[in-house]
C-alpha positions in Angstrom: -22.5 22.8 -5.2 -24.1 26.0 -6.0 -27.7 26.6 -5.2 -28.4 27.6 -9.0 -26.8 24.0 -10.1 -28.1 20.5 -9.9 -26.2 17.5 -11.1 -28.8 16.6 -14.0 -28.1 19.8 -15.7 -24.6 19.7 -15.9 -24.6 15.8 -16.9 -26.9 15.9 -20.2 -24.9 13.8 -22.9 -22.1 11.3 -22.8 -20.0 13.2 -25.1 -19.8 15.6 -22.6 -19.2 13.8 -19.9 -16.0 12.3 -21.0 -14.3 15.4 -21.8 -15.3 16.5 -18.2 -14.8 13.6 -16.3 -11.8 11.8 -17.8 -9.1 11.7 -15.3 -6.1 9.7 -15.7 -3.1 9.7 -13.4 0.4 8.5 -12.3 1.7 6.8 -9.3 5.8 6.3 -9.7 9.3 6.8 -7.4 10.7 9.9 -7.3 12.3 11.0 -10.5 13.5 14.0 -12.3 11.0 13.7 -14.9 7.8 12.2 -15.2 7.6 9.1 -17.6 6.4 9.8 -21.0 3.8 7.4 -20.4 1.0 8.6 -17.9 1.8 5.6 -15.2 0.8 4.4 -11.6 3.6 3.2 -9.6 2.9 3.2 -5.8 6.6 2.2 -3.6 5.9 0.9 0.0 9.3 1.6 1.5 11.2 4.7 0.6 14.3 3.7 1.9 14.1 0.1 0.5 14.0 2.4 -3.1 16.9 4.3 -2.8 20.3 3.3 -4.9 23.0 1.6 -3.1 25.0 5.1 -3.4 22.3 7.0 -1.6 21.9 4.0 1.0 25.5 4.5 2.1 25.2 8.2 2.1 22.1 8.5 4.4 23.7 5.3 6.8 27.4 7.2 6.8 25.3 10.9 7.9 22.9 10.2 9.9 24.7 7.6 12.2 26.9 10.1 12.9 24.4 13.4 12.9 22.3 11.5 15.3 25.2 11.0 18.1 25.0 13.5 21.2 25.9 16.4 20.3 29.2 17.4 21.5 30.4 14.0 20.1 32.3 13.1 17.5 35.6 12.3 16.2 38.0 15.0 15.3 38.4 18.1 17.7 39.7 21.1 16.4 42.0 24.4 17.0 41.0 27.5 15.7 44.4 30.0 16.8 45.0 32.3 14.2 48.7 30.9 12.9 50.3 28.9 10.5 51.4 25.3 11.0 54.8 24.6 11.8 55.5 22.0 9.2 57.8 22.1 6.4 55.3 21.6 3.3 53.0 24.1 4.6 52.6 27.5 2.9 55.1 30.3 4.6 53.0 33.1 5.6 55.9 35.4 5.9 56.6 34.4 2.1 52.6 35.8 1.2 52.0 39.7 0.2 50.0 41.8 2.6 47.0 41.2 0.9 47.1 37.5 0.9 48.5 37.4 4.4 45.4 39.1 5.8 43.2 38.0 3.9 44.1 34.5 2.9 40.3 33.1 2.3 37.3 35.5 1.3 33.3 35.1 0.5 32.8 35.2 -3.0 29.6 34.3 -3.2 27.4 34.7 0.0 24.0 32.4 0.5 20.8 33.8 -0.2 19.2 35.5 3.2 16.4 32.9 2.9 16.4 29.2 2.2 13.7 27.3 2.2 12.9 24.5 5.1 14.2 21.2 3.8 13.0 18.0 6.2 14.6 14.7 7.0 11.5 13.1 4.6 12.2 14.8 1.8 16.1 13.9 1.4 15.0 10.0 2.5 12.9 10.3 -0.3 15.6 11.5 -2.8 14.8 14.9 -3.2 18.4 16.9 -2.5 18.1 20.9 -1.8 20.9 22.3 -1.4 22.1 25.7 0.3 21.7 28.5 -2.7 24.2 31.4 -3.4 23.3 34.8 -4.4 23.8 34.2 -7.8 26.8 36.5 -10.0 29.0 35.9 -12.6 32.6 36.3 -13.7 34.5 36.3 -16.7 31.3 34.3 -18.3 30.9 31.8 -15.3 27.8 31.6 -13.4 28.1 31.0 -9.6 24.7 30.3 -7.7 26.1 28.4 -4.9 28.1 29.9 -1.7 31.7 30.2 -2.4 35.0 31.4 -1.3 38.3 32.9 -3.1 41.2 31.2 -2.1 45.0 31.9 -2.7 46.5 29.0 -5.3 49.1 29.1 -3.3 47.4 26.8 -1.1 46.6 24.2 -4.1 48.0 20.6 -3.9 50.4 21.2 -1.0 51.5 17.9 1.0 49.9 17.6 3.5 47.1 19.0 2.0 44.9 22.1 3.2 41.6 21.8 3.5 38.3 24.4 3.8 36.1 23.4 7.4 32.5 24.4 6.5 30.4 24.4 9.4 26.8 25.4 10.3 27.0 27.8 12.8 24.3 29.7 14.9 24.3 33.7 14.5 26.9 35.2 17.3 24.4 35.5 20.7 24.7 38.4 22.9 27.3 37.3 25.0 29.8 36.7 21.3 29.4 33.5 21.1 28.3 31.1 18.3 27.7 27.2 18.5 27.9 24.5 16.4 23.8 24.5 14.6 22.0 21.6 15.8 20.1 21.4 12.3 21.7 18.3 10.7 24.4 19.4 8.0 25.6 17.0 5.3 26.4 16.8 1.5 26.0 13.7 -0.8 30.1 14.7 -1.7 31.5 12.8 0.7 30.2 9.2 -0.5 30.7 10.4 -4.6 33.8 12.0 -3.9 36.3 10.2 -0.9 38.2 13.1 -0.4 35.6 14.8 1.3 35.6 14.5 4.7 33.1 15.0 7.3 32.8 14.5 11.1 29.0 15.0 13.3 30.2 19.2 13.0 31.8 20.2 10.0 32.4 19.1 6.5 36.4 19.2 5.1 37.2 19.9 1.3 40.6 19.4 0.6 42.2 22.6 -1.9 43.0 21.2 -5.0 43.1 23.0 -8.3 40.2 20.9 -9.6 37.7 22.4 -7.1 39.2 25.8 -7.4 38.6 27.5 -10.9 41.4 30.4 -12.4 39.4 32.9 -10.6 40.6 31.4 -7.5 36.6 31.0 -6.9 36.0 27.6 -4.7 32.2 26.9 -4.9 30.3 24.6 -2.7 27.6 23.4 -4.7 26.1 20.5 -2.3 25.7 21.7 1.0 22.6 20.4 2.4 21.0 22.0 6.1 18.5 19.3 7.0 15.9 21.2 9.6 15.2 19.2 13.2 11.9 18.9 14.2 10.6 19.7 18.1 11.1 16.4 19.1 14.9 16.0 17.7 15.6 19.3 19.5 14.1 17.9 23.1 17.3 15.0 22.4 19.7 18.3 23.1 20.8 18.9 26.7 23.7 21.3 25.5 24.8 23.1 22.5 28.5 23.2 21.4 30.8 26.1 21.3 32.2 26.6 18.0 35.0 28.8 19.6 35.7 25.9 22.1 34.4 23.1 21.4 33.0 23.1 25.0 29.5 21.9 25.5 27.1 24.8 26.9 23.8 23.9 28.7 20.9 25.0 27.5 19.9 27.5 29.3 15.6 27.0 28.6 13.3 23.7 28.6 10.8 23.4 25.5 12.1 23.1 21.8 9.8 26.0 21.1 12.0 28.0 23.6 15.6 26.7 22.3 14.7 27.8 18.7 13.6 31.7 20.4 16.1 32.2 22.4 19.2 30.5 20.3 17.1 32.3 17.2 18.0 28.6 15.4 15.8 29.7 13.1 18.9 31.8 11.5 22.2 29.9 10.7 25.8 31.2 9.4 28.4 29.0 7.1 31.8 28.9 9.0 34.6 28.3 6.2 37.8 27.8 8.2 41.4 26.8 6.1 44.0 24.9 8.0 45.2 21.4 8.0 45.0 18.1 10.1 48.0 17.9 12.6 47.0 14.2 12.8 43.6 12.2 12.5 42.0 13.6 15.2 42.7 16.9 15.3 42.5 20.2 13.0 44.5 23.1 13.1 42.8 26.5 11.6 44.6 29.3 10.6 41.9 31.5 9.5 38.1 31.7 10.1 35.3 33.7 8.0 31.6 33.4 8.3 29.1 34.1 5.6 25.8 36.5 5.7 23.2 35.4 7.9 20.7 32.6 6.5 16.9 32.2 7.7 14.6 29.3 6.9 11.3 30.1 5.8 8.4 27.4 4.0 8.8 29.7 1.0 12.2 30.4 0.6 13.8 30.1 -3.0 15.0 26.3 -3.9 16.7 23.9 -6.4 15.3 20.6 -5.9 17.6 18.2 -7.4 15.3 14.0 -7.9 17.1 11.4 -8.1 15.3 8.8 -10.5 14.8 5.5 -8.5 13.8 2.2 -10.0 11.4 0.0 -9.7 12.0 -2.5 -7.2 10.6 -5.9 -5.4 9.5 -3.4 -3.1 7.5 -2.0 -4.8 3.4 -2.0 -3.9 2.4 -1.5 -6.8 3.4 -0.7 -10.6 0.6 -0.4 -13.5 1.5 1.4 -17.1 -1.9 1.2 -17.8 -0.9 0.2 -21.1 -3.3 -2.2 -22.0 -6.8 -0.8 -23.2 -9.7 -1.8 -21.7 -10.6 -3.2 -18.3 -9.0 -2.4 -15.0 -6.5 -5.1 -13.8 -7.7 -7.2 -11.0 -4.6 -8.1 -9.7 -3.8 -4.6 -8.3 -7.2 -2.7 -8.2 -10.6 -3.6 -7.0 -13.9 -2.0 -7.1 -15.6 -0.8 -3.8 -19.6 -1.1 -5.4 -22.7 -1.3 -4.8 -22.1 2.1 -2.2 -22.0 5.5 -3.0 -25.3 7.4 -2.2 -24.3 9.8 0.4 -21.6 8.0 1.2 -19.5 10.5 2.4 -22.3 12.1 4.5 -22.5 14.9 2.2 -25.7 14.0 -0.4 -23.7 12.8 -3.3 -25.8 11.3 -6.4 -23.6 8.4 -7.7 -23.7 4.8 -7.5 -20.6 2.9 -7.7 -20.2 0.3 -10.1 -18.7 -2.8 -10.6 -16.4 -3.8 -13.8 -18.4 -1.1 -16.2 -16.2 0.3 -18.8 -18.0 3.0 -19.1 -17.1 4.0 -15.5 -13.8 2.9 -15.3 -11.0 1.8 -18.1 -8.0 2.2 -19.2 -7.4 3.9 -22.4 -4.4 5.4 -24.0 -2.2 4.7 -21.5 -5.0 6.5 -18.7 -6.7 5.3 -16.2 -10.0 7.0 -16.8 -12.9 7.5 -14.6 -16.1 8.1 -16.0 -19.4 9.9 -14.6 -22.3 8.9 -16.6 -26.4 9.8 -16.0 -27.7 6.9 -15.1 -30.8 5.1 -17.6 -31.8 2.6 -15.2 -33.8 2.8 -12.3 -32.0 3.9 -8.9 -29.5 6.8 -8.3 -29.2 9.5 -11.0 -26.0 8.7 -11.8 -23.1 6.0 -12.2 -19.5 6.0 -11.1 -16.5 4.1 -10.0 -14.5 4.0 -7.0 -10.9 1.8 -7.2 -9.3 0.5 -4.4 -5.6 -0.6 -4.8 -5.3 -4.0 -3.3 -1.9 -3.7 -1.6 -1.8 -1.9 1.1 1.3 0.2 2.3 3.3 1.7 5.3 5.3 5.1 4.9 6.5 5.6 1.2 6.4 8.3 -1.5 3.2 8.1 -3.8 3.1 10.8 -6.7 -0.5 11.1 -8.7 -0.4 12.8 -12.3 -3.8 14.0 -12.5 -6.0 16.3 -15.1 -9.1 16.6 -13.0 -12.3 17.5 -14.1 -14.1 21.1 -14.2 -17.6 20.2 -14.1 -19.8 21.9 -11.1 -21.1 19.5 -9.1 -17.9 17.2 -9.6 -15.7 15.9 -6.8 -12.5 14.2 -7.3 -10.7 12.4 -4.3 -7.2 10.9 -3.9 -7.3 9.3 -0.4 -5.4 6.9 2.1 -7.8 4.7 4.2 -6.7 2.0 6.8 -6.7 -1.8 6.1 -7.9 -2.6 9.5 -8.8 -1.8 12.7 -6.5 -1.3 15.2 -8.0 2.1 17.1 -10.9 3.4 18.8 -14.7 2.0 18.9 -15.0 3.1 14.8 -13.1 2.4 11.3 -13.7 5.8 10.9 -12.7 8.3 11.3 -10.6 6.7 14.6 -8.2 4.9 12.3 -7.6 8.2 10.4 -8.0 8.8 6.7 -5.5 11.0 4.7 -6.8 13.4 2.4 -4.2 13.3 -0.5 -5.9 15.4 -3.2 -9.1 16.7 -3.0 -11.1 19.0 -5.7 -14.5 20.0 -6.5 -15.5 21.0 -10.2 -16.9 24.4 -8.1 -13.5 25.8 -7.4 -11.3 24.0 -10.6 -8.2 25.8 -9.6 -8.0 24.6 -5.8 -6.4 21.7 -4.5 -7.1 21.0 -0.9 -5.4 18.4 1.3 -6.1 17.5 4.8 -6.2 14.3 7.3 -9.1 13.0 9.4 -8.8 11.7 13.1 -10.7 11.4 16.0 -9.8 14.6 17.2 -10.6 16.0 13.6 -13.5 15.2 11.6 -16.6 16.2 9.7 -18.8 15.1 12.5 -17.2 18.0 14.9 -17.6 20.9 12.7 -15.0 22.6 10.4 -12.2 21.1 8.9 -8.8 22.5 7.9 -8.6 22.0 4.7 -4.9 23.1 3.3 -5.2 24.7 -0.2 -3.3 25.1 -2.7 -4.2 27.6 -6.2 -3.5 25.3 -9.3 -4.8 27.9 -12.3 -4.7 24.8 -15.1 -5.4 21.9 -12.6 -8.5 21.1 -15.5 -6.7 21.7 -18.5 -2.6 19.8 -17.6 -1.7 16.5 -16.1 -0.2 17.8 -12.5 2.2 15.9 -10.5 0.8 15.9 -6.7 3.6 13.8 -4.3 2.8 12.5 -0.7 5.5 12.1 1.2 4.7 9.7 4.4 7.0 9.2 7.2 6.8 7.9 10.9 6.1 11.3 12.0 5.2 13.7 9.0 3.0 13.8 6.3 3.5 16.3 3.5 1.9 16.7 0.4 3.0 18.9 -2.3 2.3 20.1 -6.0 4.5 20.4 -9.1 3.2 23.4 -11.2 5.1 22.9 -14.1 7.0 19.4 -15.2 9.9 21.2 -16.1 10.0 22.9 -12.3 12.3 21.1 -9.4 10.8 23.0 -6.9 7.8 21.4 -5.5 5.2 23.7 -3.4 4.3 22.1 -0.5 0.4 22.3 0.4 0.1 20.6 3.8 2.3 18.9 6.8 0.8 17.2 9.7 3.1 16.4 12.1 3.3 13.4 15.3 4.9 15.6 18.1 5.0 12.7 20.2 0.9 12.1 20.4 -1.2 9.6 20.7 -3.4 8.0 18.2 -6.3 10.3 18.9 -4.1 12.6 16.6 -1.6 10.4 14.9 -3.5 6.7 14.1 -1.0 6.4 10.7 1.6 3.6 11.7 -0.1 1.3 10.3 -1.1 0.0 6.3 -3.1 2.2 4.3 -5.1 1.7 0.5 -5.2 4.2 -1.6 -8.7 4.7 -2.8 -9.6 6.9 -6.5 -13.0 8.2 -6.8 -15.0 10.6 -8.8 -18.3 11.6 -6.6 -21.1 14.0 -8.2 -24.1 16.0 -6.8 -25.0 16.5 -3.0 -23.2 19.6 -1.2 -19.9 19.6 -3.6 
């Protein structure tokens, strides 16, 4: 709080304090669009949310993705000639132009994507690979694509495009299968798509490929492994060969430098299956080189998910008036420095004035106190179930007021680490703002290992310009070894910007005390140090 402002002269009338402190906000599954209605709906167990198609999608990849690598079930042949079989395409038949160059890149993939982590697709968010975007006779391509000949359309046994994710060539020529998981929702919506723990296979037919001969691949998905999936791999597999190569260096960190894994290529290779197991290439082509960065361009595709019995909780706030009992309570008769940081407000209990529902909001209300005791009243809500890993999305208008300070935060049901509740058992940080700064959002987690009580905390920002005036959507993404929290700028956006990760890495609860069930806990503070 600024030195030149106290609480008692920015609270003066209660007119004014509702248009500062009303703050109303929604909890709901991941969906392309926020509901019309400004909701609360708080899911426990992602994958318990996701439709049955999705379900079978994520078993079908990730059963396979996760076997050794150098596993799987088809092997393949990449010499440069055509099958000997009598319904394949002649190649002596072709002109010179198609017979060298029989597939080319049409459209290559942008030079940078943008990291996309096993938590986000579990929690229905889909990004996919983008294309440098162009356009032909009126169409719009923004996805990687090829040009094929038609000549290779429909033929028994069919042809198919191998798309594989492939490391850059190393100095020695050689590239290898890309360890980063690689996968596309296709090949549950669409059978023909085939896919082993490698490659992905799109047969040629002249429903994927348009008159332009153009054959765009609008759903491939690179799904980025974290330090301790990469200390899983022993050996990385020659794309050339098929071969498995030691690794030649011990520690992730050192695998990603000197495989430079954080740069990938697209292999489209056309051929056929001689017989289940094995595929016979006739011709190879590799894209530009891709790199992953945190702020790479995106298209983040939601997939709405219902409501479900697994649901934690799920209020519409529809009814005016008091909170409902059933799914909140109120943490009272607390609140004077409370956090350790001076604050001025008492919490109160059941007090309309402090807490209601109204218009389809939940509104909290900061009031000057009339009665003897702290200067001012307040609420604090608690939500009664408690959860374990999920997706929770807040739609908040927070309040501009100096001396204000809004929280959004996780805090353990119980006991389970260390001599103290706090801050042993961890608290997470979801969205945090002070009326001082109205356009930052901060998030951050506390542990034993980091905490108020041993000096500076890093807080992770994020610059909202109209976080006062618009509902935002703020998402926390929870897993069983990442947290991530992001922002939505705009409702009409699909590209969420993430504000903060915290990562497990395999240590112990000193750093990472969130396996077990959390609250979530709403609160508008005032006065003291904010």
């Amino acid at each position: 709080m600024d030195a030149d402002c106290s609480a008692s002269n920015i609270l003066q009338t209660p007119t004014e304090l509702q248009s500062a402190y009303q703050t109303t906000m929604d909890v709901y599954s991941s969906s392309c669009a926020p509901p019309s209605n400004h909701s609360l709906f708080l899911c426990s167990c992602l994958t318990d949310r996701l439709t049955s198609t999705t379900e079978s999608h994520r078993s079908a990849t990730f059963t396979s993705q996760s076997m050794s690598p150098g596993s799987g079930t088809f092997s393949f042949s990449n010499q440069q000639s055509a099958i000997n079989s009598s319904n394949s395409i002649q190649v002596q038949n072709c002109s010179p132009l198609q017979n060298s160059n029989r597939i080319e890149v049409f459209i290559q993939p942008r030079a940078q994507q943008r990291l996309y982590y096993e938590s986000e697709y579990e929690s229905g968010t889909f990004r996919f690979i983008q294309g440098v975007q162009r356009e032909q006779n009126g169409k719009k391509y923004e996805y990687p694509a090829i040009r094929v000949l038609l000549e290779y359309c429909d033929i028994i046994p069919s042809f198919y495009i191998r798309v594989t994710l492939t490391t850059i060539q190393q100095g020695h020529g050689r590239r290898y299968i890309h360890p980063n998981l690689f996968i596309t929702p296709d090949e549950v919506e669409d059978l023909e798509v085939l896919r082993n723990d490698k490659s992905l296979f799109y047969p040629i037919k002249k429903e994927r490929v348009d008159t332009d001969r153009i054959m765009e691949f609008q759903r491939l998905m690179m799904i980025t492994n974290k330090l301790n999936k990469l200390k899983e791999y022993t050996s990385l597999v020659s794309f050339e060969t098929n071969e498995e190569c030691p690794i030649t260096v011990q520690r992730p960190k050192d695998t990603i430098n000197e495989y430079q894994l954080h740069k990938s290529q697209l292999a489209f290779s056309l051929g056929q299956f001689i017989d289940a197991n094995h595929f016979y290439s006739i011709q190879t082509i590799f894209s530009d080189v891709m790199e992953e960065t945190k702020d790479g361009p995106s298209k983040d595709i939601r997939y709405p998910v219902k409501s479900t019995a697994a649901s934690k909780l799920y209020d519409n706030f529809t009814q005016d008036g008091a909170i409902d009992s059933k799914k909140w309570e109120f943490v009272d008769n607390t609140g004077i420095d409370v956090w350790g940081i001076h604050t001025q407000q008492y919490y109160t209990s059941n007090v309309l004035t402090n807490a209601r529902c109204q218009n389809n909001h939940l509104v909290i209300e900061a009031r000057n106190n009339t009665n003897e005791g702290p200067e001012f009243t307040s609420a604090r809500l608690r939500c009664k179930r408690a959860f374990l890993y999920g997706r929770l999305e807040i739609r908040a208008r927070l309040p501009d007021a100096k001396g204000t300070w809004s929280s959004f935060v996780l805090v353990p049901a119980e006991r389970t680490y260390g001599n103290a509740m706090w801050p042993d058992n961890g608290q997470i940080n979801f969205v945090s703002h002070v009326g001082r700064e109205p356009t930052t959002i901060r998030s951050s987690v506390f542990i034993q290992s980091n905490n108020p009580r041993l000096g500076g905390i890093p807080f992770y920002t994020a610059d909202v310009p109209d976080a006062t005036k618009s509902f935002k959507t703020y998402t926390l993404i929870w897993s069983s070894d990442e947290i991530e929290m992001f922002v939505r700028m705009e409702d009409t956006d699909r590209d969420d910007r993430r504000i903060f990760l915290w990562e497990k890495n395999d240590r112990d609860w000193t750093f990472w005390p969130f396996d077990k069930p959390f609250h979530l806990e709403i609160a508008l503070d005032i006065g003291g140090d904010v």
